[in-house]
N, C-alpha and C positions, 0 to 999 in steps of 0.2 A: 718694212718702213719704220723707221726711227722714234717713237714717242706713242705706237699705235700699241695696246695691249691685246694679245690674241685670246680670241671666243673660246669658252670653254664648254664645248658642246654636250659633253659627256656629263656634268652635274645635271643630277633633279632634284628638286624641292624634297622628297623624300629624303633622299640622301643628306640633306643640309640638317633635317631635323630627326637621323638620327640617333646623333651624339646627345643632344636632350633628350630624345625619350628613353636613353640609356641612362643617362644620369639621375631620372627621373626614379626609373627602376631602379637603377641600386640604392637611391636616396630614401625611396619603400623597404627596401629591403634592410638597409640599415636603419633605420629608424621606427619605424611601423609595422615591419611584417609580422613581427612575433606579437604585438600587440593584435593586429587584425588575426589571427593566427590562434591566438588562444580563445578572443570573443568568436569564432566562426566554429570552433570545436565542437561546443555541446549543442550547438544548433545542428553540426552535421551531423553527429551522434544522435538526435533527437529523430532528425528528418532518415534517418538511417535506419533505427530502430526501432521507431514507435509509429513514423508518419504511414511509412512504407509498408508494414506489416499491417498494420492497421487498414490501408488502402485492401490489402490482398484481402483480409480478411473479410472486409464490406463489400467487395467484388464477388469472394464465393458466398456470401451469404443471402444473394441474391440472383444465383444459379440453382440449376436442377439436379438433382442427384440421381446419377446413373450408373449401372455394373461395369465400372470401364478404370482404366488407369491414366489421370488419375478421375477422382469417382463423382465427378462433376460436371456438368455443360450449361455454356448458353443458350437460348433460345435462337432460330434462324430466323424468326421476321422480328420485327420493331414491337416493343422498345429492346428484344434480347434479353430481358431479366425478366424474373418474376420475383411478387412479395409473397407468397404462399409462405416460406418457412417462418417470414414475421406473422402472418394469421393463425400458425398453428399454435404460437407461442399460448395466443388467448384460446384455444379453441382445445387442446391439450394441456390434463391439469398436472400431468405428469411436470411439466416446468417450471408451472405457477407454482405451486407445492415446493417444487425446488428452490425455487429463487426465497418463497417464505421462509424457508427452512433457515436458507443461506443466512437473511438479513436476521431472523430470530439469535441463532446462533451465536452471528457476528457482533449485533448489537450487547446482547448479556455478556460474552466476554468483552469486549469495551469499557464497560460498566463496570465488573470485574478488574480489569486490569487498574482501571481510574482508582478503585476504592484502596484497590492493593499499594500501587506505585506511584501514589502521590503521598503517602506518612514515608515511606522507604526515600522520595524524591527528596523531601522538606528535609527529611535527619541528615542523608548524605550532604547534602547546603548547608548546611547547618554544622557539619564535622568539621575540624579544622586538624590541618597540617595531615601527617602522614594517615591519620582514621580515615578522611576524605577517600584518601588512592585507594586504601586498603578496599574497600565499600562499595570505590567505583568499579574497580579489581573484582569483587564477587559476583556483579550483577552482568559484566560482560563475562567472566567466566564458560557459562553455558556454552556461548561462541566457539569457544576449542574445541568442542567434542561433538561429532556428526549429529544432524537435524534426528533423522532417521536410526540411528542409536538411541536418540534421546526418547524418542517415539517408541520404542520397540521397549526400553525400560519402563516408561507407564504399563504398555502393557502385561507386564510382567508384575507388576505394582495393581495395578484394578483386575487379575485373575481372583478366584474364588480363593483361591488356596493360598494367597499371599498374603505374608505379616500386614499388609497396608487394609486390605479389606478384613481382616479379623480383627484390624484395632479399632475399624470405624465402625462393623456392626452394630458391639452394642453402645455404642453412642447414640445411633441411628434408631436400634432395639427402644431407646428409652422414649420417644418423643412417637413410639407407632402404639396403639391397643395388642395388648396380651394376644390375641389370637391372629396378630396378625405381622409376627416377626422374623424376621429374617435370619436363617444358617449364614448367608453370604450375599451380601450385597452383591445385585446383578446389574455390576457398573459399563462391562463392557459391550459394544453394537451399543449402545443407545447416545441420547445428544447428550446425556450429563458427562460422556465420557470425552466426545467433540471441546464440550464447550473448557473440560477440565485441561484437556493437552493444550488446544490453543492458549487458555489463559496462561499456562505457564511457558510456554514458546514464544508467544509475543510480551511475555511482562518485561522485560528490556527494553521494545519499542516503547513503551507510555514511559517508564523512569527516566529514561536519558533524554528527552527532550524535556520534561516536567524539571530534570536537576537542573539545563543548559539555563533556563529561564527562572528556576527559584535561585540561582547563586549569585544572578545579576541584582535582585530585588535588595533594598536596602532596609535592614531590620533595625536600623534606626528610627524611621517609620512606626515599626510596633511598638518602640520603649517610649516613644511620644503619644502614642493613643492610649497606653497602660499610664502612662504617669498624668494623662488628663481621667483618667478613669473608666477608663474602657475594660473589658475582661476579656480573659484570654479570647475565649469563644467568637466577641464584639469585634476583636482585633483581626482575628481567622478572617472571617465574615465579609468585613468593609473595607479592608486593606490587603491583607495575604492572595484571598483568591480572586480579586476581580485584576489583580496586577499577574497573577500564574496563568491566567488565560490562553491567553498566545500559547505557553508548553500545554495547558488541557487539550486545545484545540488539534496541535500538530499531533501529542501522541495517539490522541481518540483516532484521526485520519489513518496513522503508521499502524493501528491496531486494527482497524474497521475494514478496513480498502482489504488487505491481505487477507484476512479472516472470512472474506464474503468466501473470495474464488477461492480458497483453500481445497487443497485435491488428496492430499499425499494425508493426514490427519483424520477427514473422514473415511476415506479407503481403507483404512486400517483399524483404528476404533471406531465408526459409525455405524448407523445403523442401514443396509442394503436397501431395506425397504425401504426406505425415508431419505435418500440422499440429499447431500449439499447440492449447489447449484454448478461447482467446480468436478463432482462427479458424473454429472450429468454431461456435463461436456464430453467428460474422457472417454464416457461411452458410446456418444456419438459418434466420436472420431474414430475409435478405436475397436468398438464392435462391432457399433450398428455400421461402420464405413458411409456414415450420413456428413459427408463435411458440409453442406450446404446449411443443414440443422443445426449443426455444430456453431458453425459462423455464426448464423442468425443470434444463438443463445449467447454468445459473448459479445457479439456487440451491443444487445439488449442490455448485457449487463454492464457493459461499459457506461453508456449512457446513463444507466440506474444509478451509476457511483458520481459520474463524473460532474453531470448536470447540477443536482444541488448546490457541490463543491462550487462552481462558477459562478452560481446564483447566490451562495454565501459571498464570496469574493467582492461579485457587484457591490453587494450591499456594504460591505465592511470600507471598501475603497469609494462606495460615495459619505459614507459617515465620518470617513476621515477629511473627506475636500470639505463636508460641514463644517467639522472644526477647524479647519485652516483660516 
């Protein structure tokens, strides 16, 4: 019939919409996806490699450890976990000792590192034109050349019988009584030898963030507190380090955090008896086949680092909405 338009029975509402949600999609795609694409990255990387591991870890560390592959189980009635390997932590001084050790250690090279790599931070800020690179160039240096090479040359360095301990005897000779001096400093297995490798292995973590932060500071600043009459020392003091902060703060953490779990340093110059808290794990896992132990003591020790950190954070980020 003439002027009538025939039903179209075959469209569905789906089908009408879609050409827009295609359009929609390549309109993400060309506009936004690499943006959402790059912010979603280090969160999957995060959630990938710290959330995930970290789950598994809190999981066996609150299982039982048994002869079986692999060397752990749940419990069959409710709740299925037990806290036993958190109770042994306090109840076994084997860990406590450990962990003292850890934080002993970690904290004096910290300390160390700070006292060291902040005049070397302040000069390299302070260098201009090519002396800068050259300076920056020495202190990444170490980087080129394996961890564990570098390690293996201390020890070759703190032996009895090396130029390094025959120069420092009697140095050492002069500040002990007559009857009670030393043929050869007995530097290696003990914590002076710990604490000597890690300072020099992590002294790059404290300098280059200490430099990223003192090159931004303006020493204009200084020539105005000197020219109202301030002295050098007065200028350090009230103006240099309460503005270097931020880099104290980061490289203390980039020195601290690493140097607690530190594994591969005490293994090799510490002392057996007396381990780090990062040795004590390895041999959980490794010897004793305790992964349940094992867990428990790194997640303790997670917490032991991380907790502060969070509780400094709060506090910095409510002092800053104060002064807002």
């Amino acid at each position: 019939m003439a002027g009538v338009l025939p039903l179209n029975t075959g469209t569905r509402p789906k089908d009408l919409e879609l050409p827009g949600a295609r359009a929609g999609f390549r309109s993400w795609l060309e506009r936004e996806a690499w943006r959402d694409i790059i912010i979603a990255t280090p969160y999957v990387w995060l959630i990938l490699f710290f959330v995930v591991p970290f789950i598994i870890i809190l999981a066996m560390s609150l299982a039982e450890s048994v002869i079986a592959q692999p060397p752990f189980k749940f419990g069959d009635v409710w709740p299925y976990v037990t806290w036993d390997n958190f109770a042994r932590l306090f109840n076994d001084s084997v860990y406590f000792r450990g962990y003292l050790t850890s934080l002993y250690n970690a904290i004096i090279a910290t300390v160390l590192c700070l006292f060291l790599g902040y005049p070397m931070a302040l000069g390299i800020a302070r260098a201009k034109g090519v002396m800068r690179n050259v300076l920056l160039l020495l202190v990444i240096l170490p980087f080129w050349t394996s961890f564990l090479l570098r390690v293996y040359a201390w020890i070759g360095l703190m032996g009895s019988n090396s130029w390094f301990n025959k120069l420092l005897t009697p140095v050492v000779n002069l500040f002990l009584p007559a009857g009670s001096h030393f043929n050869s400093i007995p530097m290696m297995n003990t914590n002076f030898a710990v604490i000597l490798v890690v300072v020099y292995s992590y002294l790059p973590f404290m300098i280059l963030p200490l430099f990223a932060n003192l090159e931004k500071l303006d020493f204009t600043l200084n020539e105005a507190a000197m020219d109202l009459g301030s002295k050098p020392h007065q200028v350090f003091r009230d103006i240099t380090l309460p503005l270097s902060m931020p880099g104290i703060i980061a490289g203390a953490l980039l020195v601290f955090i690493p140097a607690t779990g530190e594994l591969v340093i005490p293994s090799l110059v510490g002392n057996a008896s007396d381990p780090m808290i990062g040795r004590v794990i390895n041999d959980e896992f490794s010897l004793n086949r305790n992964w349940p132990m094992a867990s428990a003591i790194a997640v303790a020790l997670l917490l032991l680092l991380v907790i502060p950190i969070m509780i400094y954070n709060r506090i910095q980020s409510k002092s800053a909405q104060r002064v807002k």
